[in-house]
C-alpha positions in Angstrom: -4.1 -47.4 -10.0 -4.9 -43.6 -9.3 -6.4 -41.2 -12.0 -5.5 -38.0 -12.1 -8.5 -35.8 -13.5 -6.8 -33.4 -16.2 -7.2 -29.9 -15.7 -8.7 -27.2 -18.2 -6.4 -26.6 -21.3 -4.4 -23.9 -21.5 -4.4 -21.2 -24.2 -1.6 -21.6 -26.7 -0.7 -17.8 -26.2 0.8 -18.7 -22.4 2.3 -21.8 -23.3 5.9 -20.4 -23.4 5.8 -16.6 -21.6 8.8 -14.1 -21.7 10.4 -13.0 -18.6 8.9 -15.4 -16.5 12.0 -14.9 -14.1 11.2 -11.2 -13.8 7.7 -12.2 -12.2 9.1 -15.2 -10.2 11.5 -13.7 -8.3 11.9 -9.8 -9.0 8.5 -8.4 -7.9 8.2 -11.3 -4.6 11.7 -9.4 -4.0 10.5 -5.6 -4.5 7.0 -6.5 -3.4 8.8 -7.8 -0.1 11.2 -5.0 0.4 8.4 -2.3 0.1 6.7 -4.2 2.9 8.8 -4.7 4.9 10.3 -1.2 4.5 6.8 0.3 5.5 6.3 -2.0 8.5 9.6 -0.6 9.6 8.7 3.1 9.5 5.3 2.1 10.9 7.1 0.6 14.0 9.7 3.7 14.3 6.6 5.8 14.6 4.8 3.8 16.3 1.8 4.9 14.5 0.0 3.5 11.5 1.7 5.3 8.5 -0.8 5.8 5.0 1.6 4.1 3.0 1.5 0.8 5.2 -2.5 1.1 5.7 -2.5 1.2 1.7 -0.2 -1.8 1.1 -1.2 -3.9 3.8 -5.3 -3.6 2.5 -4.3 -3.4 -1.3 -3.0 -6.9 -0.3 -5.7 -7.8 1.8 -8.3 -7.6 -0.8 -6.1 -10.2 -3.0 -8.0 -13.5 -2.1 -11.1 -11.7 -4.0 -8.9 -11.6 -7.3 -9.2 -15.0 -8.8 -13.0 -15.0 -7.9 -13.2 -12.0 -10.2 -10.9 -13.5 -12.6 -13.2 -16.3 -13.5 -15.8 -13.7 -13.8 -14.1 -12.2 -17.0 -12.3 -15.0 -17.9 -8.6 -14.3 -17.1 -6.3 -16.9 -17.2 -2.8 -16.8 -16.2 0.4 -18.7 -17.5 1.0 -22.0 -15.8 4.7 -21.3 -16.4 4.5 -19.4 -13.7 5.4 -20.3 -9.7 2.0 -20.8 -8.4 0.6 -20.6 -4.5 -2.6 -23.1 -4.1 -4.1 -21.1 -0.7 -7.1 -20.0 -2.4 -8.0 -23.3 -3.6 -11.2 -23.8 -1.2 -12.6 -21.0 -3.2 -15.9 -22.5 -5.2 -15.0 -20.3 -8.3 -11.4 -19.6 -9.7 -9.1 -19.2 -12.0 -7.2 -22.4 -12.6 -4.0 -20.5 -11.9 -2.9 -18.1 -8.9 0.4 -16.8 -9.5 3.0 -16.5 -6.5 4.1 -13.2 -7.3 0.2 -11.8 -7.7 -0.3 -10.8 -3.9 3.2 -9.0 -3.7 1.9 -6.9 -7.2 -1.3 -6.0 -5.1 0.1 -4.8 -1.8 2.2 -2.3 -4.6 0.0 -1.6 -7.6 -3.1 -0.2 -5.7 -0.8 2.1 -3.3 1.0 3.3 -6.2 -1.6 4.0 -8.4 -3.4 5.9 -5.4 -0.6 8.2 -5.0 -0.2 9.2 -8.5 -3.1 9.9 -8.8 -3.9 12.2 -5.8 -0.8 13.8 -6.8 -2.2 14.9 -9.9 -5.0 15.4 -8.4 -3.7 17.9 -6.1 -2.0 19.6 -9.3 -5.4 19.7 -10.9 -6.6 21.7 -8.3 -3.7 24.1 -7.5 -4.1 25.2 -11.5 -7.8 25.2 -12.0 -9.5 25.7 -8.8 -11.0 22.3 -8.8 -12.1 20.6 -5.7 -10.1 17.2 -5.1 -13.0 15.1 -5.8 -13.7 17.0 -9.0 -9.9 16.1 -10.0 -10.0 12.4 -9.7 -13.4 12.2 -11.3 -12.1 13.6 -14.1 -8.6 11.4 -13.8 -10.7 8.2 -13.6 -11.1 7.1 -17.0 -7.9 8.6 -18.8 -5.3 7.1 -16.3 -7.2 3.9 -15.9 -7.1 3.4 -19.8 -3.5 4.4 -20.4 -2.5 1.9 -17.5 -4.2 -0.7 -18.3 -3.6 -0.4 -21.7 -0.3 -0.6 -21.2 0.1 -3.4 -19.4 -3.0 -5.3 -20.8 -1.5 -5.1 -24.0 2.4 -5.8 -23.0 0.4 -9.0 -20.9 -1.4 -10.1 -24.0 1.3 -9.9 -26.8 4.1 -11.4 -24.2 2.0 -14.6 -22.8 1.8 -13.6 -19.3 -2.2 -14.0 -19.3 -4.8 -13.6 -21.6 -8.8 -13.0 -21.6 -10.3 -16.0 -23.3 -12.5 -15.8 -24.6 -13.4 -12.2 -23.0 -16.2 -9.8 -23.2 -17.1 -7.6 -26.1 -14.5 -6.0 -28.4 -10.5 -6.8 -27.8 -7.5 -6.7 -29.2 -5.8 -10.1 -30.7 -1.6 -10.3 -31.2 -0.2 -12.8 -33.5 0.1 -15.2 -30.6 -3.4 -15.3 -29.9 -3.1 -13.5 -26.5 -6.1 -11.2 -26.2 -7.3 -8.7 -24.0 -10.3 -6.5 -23.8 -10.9 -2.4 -24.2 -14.3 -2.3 -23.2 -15.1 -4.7 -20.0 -13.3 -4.8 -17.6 -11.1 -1.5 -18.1 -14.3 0.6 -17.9 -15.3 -1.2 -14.4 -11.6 -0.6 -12.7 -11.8 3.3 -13.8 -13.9 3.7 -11.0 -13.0 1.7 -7.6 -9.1 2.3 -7.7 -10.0 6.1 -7.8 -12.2 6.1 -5.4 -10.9 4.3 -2.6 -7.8 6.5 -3.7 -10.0 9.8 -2.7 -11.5 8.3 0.5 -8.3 7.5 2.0 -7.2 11.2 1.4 -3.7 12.5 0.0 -0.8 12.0 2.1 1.3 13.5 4.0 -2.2 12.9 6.7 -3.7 15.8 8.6 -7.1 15.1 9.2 -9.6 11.7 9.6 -10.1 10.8 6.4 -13.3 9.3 4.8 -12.6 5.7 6.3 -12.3 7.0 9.9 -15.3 9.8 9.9 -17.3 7.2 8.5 -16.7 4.9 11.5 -17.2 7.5 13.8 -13.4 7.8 14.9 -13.6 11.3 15.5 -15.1 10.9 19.0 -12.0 9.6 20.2 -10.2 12.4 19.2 -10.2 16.8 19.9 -8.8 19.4 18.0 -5.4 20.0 18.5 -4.6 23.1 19.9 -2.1 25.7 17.8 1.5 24.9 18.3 3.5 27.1 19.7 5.5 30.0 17.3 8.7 28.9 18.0 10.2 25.3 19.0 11.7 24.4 22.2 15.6 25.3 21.5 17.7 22.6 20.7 20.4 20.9 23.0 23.7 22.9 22.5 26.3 20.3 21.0 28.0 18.0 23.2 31.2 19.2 23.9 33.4 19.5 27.2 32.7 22.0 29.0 33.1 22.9 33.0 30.7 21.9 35.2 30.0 22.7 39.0 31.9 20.8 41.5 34.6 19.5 38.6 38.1 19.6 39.6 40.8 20.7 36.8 43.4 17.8 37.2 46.8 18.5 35.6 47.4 15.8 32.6 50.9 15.2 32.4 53.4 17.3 31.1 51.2 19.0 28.3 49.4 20.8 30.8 46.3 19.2 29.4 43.2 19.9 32.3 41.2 16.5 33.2 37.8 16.9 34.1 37.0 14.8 37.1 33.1 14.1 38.2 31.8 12.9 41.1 30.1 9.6 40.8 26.9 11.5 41.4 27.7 14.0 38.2 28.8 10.8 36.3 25.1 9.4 37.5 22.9 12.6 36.1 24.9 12.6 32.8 24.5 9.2 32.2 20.6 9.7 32.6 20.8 13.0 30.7 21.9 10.9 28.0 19.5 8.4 28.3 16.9 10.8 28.2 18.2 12.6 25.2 18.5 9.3 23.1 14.9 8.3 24.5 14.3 11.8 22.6 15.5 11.2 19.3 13.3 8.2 19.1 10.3 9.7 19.7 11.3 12.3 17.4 9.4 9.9 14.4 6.6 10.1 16.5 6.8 13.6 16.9 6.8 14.7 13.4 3.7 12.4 12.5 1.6 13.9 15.0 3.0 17.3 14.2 0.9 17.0 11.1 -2.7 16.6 12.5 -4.8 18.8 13.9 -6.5 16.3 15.9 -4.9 14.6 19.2 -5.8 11.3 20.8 -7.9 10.5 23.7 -8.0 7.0 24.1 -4.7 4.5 24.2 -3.0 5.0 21.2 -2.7 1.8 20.0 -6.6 0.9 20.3 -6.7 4.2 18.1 -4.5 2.4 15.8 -6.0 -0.3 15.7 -9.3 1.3 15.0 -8.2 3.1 12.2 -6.9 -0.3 10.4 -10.3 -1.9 11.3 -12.0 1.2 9.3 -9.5 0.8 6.1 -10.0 -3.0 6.0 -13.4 -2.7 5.9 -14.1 -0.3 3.8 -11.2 -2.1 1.3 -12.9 -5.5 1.6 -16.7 -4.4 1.4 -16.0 -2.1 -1.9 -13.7 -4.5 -3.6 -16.3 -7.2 -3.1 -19.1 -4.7 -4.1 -17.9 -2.9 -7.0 -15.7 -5.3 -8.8 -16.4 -9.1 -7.7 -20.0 -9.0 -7.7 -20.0 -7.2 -11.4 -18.0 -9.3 -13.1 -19.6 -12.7 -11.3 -22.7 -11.4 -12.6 -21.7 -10.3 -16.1 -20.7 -14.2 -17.2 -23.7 -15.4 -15.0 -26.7 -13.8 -16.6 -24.9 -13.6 -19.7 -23.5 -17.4 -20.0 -20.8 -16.7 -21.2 -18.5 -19.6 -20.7 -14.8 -20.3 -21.5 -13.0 -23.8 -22.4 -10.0 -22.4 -20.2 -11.7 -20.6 -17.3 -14.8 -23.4 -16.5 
């Protein structure tokens, strides 16, 4: 006869969520779609795009989640689709939601570029240096947002801080979530990283890839030319030398007739043109920098993720898991639903 050791209760404020169909299937779907859309632009430039290095890292740094969800005592909704790849972890949550690693690889990225985009408003109107701007955007956005969704969370079942640190807000459900801790702690890493990685569209290293020391694989670009090569004239029939004017038939109509050697240099002037317009994505990334190259590309590449995954894991760790690990370890505080 087996057993089965029962797991931690569950707070009766996630027993029976709203809309758990919207986090079981529509964000894996969106999450998905964004991902793969940005691998594809990635591979038609052939060049690591911000947007991908953003989503790819935001979802990289998702195994460190549930460790810093014990730490404050998040739970989630068991009625959710669960994954169980993060189970070797010593400390958890008791449960990982499947659609959690898709909301990562978006939420960070998205977050990022709203707020350099303000940021860069900030400082078109008041002068301010970027830095200055997000400094300032930190705590403001990050309470609205989380606010928002905290709250909507909370009062709908989705998951719940329980017991949670210092003051909170309680619905008539008995979903809670806190305004104090952790809010104040995730006004400052988001932004951060946000400012390090620079506001797209990219024209320079940004902190990542200075701080690693990419710029000795690189020189300044020298100025582009005033005007553009001129384009290729349409395609359209036109005589050539050594083409022989055939009648047609009885409208008159001339044929153009090549020699298999013409035939052969147009077929290659096509190929070249078409090889062309694919490098054309490649073209207008590069167009943007004012750096060029001087190793392989692709081990530049691959440098440049190696500098964003670092820097994405070691500050995530730093600033948010080992805060919140600590707060319920010195404090022992302890939680019936998060042991």
């Amino acid at each position: 006869m087996t057993i089965h050791a029962a797991g931690p209760p569950v707070p009766p404020a996630l027993i029976d969520p709203s809309g758990v169909w919207f986090f079981n299937w529509v964000i894996p779907l969106l999450g998905g779609l964004v991902i793969v859309l940005a691998i594809a632009d990635t591979i038609r430039r052939q060049r690591l795009t911000w947007g991908l290095l953003f989503i790819v890292n935001s979802m990289l740094v998702y195994w460190m989640e549930t460790i810093g969800d014990w730490g404050q005592q998040l739970v989630y909704s068991p009625a959710f689709t669960e994954h169980h790849l993060l189970d070797w972890l010593p400390i958890k949550t008791p449960n990982d939601p499947l659609f959690m690693p898709f909301a990562y690889a978006c939420y960070w990225a998205v977050h990022a570029f709203i707020v350099l985009r303000i940021g860069q408003f900030l400082v078109r109107r008041f002068g301010w240096s970027l830095l200055r701007a997000v400094a300032v955007l930190a705590i403001p956005v990050n309470y609205a947002w989380d606010f928002l969704v905290e709250s909507l969370a909370a009062a709908m079942g989705w998951w719940v801080y329980d017991p949670g640190f210092g003051p909170h807000v309680e619905f008539g459900n008995g979903g809670k979530f806190t305004v104090l801790w952790t809010i104040g702690l995730m006004s400052f890493w988001p932004n951060l990283i946000a400012y390090w990685a620079g506001k797209p569209p990219v024209r320079a290293l940004n902190h990542f890839e200075r701080f690693f020391g990419l710029e000795r694989f690189t020189a300044p670009r020298p100025d582009a030319p005033d005007a553009p090569d001129a384009p290729d004239a349409p395609d359209a029939p036109r005589p050539e030398p050594g083409a022989s004017p055939v009648p047609g038939g009885s409208t008159g109509t001339a044929v153009i007739v090549r020699p298999p050697r013409q035939r052969a240099d147009r077929q290659r002037a096509d190929r070249q043109r078409a090889d062309r317009q694919q490098l054309d994505r490649r073209a207008e990334y590069d167009d943007r920098l004012d750096y060029e190259v001087t190793i392989p590309r692709w081990k530049f590449e691959l440098a440049r993720f190696g500098a964003w995954f670092v820097v994405f894991q070691v500050t995530f760790f730093v600033m948010l898991v080992i805060p919140l690990v600590a707060m319920r370890a010195l404090t022992g505080h302890d939680s019936i639903y998060v042991p």
